[in-house]
N, C-alpha and C positions, 0 to 999 in steps of 0.2 A: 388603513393607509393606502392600500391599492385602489382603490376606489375613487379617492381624494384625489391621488396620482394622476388616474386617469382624465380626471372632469381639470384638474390642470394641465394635463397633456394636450387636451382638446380647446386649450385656448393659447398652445403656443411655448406653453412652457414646457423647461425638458425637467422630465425629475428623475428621482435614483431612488426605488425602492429597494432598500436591502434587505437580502436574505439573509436570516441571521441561524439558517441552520449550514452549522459548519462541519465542513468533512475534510479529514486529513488523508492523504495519500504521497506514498514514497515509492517508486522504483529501484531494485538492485542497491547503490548503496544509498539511496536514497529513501526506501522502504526502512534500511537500518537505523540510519542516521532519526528518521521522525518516530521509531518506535521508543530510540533511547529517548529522544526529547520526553515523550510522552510517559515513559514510564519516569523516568527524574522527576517531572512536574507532576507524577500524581501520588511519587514520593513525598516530596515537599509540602505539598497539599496536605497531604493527610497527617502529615509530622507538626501541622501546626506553622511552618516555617511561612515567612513574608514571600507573596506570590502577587506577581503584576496580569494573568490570566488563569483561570480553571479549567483544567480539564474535561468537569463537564458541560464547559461550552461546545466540546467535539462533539457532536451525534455520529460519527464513525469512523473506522481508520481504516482506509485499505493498504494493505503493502502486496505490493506488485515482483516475485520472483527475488525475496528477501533473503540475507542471511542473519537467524538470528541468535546464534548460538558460535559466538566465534572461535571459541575453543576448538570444536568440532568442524574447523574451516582452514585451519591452518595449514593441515596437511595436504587437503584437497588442492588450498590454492596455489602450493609448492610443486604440485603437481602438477597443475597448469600452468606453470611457469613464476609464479609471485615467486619468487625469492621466501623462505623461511625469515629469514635475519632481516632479509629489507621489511617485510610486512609486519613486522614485531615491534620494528622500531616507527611503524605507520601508527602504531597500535599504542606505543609509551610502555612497549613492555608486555615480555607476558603477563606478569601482574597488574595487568590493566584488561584483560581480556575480560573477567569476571564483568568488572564495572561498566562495559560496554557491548554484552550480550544480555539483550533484553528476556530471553528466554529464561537465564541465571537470576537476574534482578526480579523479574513475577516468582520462580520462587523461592525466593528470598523475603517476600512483601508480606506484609500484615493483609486481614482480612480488607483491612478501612483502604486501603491504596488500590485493593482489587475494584472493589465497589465504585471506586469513582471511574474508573475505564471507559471506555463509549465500546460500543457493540463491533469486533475487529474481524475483520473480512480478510483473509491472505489468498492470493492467489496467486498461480503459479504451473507454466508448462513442464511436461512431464519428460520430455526430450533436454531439458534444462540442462548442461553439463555444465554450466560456470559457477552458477549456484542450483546442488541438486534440489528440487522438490523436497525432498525428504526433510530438508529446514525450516519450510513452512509447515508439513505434515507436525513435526516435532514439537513445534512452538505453540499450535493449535492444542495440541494433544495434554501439551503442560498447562496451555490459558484454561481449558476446560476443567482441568484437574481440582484446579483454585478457586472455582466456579465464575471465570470469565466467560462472557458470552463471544464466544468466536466461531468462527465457519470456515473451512477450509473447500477453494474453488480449482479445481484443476483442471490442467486445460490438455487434451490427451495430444501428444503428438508435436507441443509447442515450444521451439527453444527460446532461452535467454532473452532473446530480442523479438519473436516472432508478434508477441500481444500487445507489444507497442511501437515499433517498426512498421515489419514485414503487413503484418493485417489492416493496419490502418490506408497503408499506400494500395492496397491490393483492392480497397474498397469494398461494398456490398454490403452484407451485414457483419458487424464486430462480436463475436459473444462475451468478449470481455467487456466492453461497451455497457452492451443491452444487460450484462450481469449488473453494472454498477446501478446504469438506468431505472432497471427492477429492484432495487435495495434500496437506494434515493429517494423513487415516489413509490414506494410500499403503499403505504396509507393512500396513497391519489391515484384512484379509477382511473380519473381523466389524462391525465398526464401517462400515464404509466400506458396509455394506449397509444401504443406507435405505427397503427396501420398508415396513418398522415403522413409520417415521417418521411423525406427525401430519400433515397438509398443513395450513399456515400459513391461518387463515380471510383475507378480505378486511376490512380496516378502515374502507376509505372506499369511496364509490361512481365507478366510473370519470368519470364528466362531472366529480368532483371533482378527478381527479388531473388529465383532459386541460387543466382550466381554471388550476390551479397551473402548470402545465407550461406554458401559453402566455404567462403572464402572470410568470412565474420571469424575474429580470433572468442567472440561470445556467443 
């Protein structure tokens, strides 16, 4: 199809080659929220039940400074201020906590729901005080248990926001970046070689990031 793409591109026309290797990734509670999707849907799946997409159309997931175990979150985020009672009722209850901590639902799963997974990458700074590290360490440690393929990437020194904020504005090289970059074209030499690559200018000036950074309630 690229090819074809091409020799019609060179006469004018525009085309859209899709890439049909899909990769899912979430942030904080965004990390949470696509892990349940993902584990629901490979519930479903594997129960037999009527599904509009597969899960193994994912080739991977990454969650970026997730929490995945909410039980074990409760108290921490009382502690930083979340309200116990108000986040409960965020939640539908503490009887609902189970049903929306993905780390509880993998084990909870049959063999066959494990199997359909895509290969899950969490990562996560280590300076993290909003959501500790330690919930990604957890979650990896249960996936691998069940025999999920997951890897756990840490980033020493990094809070909350610093891996997709602070580093991105700050320019130069990203290691969270170039982590995904390297996981993405595994298989491609070519690609996967970024000496070419542009280096990302700086957008803000450091006393700007260190001063967000001190004063970030994350």
């Amino acid at each position: 199809g690229a090819l074809l793409g091409r020799r019609l591109a060179e006469r004018g026309i525009i085309v859209a080659c899709i890439d049909y290797r899909i990769y899912l990734m979430g942030q904080s509670a965004g990390a949470h929220i696509s892990a349940c999707a993902l584990m629901e849907q490979a519930v479903k799946e594997s129960s037999g039940q009527p599904i509009s997409w597969s899960v193994t159309q994912i080739k991977a997931y990454f969650g970026l400074s997730g929490g995945y175990n909410i039980h074990n979150l409760v108290d921490h985020f009382h502690q930083r201020g979340l309200n116990r009672s108000i986040f409960l009722s965020i939640m539908d209850g503490e009887e609902s906590l189970s049903r929306y901590s993905p780390e509880i639902v993998v084990k909870e799963s049959s063999a066959r729901t494990i199997a359909l997974l895509p290969h899950i990458f969490l990562m996560h700074g280590t300076d993290d005080y909003s959501i500790p590290s330690s919930a990604s360490q957890t979650f990896v440690d249960v996936l691998q248990q069940v025999g999920a393929q997951a890897k756990l990437l840490l980033y020493e020194g990094k809070t909350h926001t610093d891996i997709f904020i602070q580093d991105p504005l700050r320019g130069g090289r990203d290691p969270l970046v170039e982590d995904v970059f390297s996981i993405i074209y595994a298989d491609d030499a070519t690609r996967r070689n970024t000496a070419s690559a542009p280096t990302p200018r700086r957008l803000v000036f450091e006393w700007q990031l260190q001063l967000a950074r001190w004063i970030s309630p994350f």
